[in-house]
N, C-alpha and C positions, 0 to 999 in steps of 0.2 A: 735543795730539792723544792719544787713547786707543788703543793698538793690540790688535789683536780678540786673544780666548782662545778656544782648543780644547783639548778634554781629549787626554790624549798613551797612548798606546797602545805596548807594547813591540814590537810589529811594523810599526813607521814604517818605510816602503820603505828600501832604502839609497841612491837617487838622494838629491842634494841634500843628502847627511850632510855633518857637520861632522867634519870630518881628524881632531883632538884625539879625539875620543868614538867614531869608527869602528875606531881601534885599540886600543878597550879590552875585554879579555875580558868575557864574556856577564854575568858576576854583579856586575863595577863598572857597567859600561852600565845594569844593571835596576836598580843602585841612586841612580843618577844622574837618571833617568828618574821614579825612584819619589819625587823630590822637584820634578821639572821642570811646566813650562808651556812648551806650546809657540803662540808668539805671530807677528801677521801684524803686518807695518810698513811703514806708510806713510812716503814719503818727508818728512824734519825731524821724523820723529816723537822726541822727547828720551827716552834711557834715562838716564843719568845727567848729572845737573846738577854742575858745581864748587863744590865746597865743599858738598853736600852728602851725607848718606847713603850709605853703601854697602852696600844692602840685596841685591842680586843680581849676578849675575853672568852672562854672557848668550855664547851658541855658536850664533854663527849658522850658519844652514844653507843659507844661497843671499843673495843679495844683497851690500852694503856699508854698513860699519856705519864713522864715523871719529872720533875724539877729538881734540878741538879745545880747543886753553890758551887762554883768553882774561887779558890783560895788566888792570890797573889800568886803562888809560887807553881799553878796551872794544877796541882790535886784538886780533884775533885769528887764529891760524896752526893747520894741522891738524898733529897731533904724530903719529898713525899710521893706517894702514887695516886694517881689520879686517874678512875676509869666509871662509868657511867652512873656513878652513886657520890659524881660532884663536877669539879671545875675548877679550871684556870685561869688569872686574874682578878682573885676572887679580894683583893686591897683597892682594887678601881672605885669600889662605890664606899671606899673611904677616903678617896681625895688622890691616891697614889697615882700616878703620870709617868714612872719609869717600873723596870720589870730590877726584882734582886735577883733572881735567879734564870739557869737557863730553863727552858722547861722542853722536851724533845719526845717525839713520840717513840715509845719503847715498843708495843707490840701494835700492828697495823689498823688503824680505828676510822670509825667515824666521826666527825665532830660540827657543833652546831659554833659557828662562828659569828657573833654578836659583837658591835663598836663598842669599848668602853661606857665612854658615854651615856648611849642607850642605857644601857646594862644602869648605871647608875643613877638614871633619870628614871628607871621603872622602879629600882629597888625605893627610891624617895619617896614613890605614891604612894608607900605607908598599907599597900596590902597584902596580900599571900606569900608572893615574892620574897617582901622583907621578911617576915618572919621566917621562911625555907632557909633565907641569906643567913640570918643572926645563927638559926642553928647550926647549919653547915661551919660558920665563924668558929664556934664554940666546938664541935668537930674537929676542925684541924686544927685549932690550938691544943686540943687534949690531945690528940695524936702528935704533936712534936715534943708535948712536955713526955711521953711513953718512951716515943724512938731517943729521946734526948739518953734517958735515964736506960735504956737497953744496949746503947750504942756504946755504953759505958763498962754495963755490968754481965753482958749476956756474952756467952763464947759464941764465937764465924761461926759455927756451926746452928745453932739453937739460932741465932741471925737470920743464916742462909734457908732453915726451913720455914723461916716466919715469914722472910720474902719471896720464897717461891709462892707459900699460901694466899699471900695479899694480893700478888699479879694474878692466880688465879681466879680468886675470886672476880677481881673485876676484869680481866677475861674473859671471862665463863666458858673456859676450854681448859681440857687437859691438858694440851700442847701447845706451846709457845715459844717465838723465837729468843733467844739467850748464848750469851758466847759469854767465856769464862771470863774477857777483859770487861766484859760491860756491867759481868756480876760483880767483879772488883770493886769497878765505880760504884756500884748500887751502895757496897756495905761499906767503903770506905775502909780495902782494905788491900794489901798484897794480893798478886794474880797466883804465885804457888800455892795461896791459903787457899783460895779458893779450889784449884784443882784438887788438895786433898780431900775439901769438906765435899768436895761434890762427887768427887771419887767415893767416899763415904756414904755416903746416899746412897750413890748407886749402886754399891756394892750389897747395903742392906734391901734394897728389892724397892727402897722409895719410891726412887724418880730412875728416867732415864735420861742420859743427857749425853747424846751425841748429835756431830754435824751440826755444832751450831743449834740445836731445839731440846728442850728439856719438856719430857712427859710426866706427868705424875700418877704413880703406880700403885699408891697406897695412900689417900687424903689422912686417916685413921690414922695411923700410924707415925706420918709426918707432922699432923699434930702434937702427939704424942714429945717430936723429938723439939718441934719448936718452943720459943720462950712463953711463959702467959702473954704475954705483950700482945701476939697474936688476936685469941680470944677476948683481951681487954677489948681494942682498937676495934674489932670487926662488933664486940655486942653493944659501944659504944656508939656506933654508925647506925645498927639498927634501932640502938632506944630512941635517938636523937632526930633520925631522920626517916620512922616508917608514920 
């Protein structure tokens, strides 16, 4: 799938901005911009392939965006999510040149599309940027050391509530598209697991999850059934990057 282009304009509303680029003084933002695309995505639309290219780098602006390792033997598991409170290709301004992971838009988004390169020729200039970068760095390393050690010890279910909440949030909609094979891939697990745990859900007044789109009907309480992991990862993002 091809995702549509528009030319980008330095007076983009501030609804919908991407957290990273919203706290950067006026002359990195215009320089940021002055190299961007900002692009519409369809859902599965592919930004980056594994093993290939790493031509850009991408801040979304609304939506959810996930990167997914696919193994030798074609399993594959979502390694993180990514929706307007960060970004993709985020090893480019450490030298990196190919992509490890796939990364595919999960729920329908905006995104600001910047050349590697750039990206790492601003983060160099050693101002606001870098510092937003190093955080964010620090960010998603503590979040893979969390989901590593969850991915381990936590049951599908206490899982499945953690990642409905985190697409959530970077959503910011109740509803969103989800099909039980794709939940699968998220948690790295059986498609029957899934169908019970979310039958489970729904069956407690949670969520609702038909046709394809899962609503959430109770945030409280889904709390409630998800792992800490959740609340680490989300007050994490806020100490690190408000």
């Amino acid at each position: 799938m091809s995702p549509s282009t528009s030319t980008l304009r330095h007076d983009l509303p501030a609804s919908g901005e991407n957290r990273l680029l919203a706290a950067l003084p006026p002359d990195e933002y215009a320089r940021i911009l002055d190299q961007a695309e900002l692009k519409s995505l369809k859902l599965r639309d592919i930004l980056h392939r594994a093993g290939g290219p790493l031509e850009h780098v991408y801040f979304a602006r609304s939506g959810v965006l996930s990167r997914i390792l696919i193994m030798l033997d074609g399993r594959a598991a979502e390694v993180s999510l990514v929706g307007n409170m960060g970004m993709v290709g985020l090893t480019a301004y450490l030298g990196a040149d190919t992509c490890l992971t796939h990364v595919i838009c999960q729920i329908p988004a905006e995104v600001l599309r910047v050349p590697a390169l750039a990206f790492a020729t601003e983060v160099r200039r050693a101002g606001r940027l870098q510092e937003i970068v190093y955080r964010y760095t620090r960010v998603v390393v503590n979040t893979t050391s969390i989901l590593c050690a969850c991915n381990c010890l936590h049951s599908i279910e206490e899982r499945c509530a953690r990642w409905i909440l985190m697409s959530w949030d970077r959503a910011g909609t109740d509803e969103f598209p989800l099909t039980q094979e794709f939940l699968a891939v998220m948690l790295g697990v059986h498609r029957p697991s899934v169908t019970l745990v979310a039958g489970a859900l729904q069956n407690a007044g949670l969520i609702s999850y038909r046709h394809g789109r899962v609503t959430v009907l109770d945030r409280e309480r889904l709390e409630e059934v998800s792992c800490e992991c959740y609340r680490t990862i989300r007050d994490d993002f806020d100490r690190l990057l408000i």
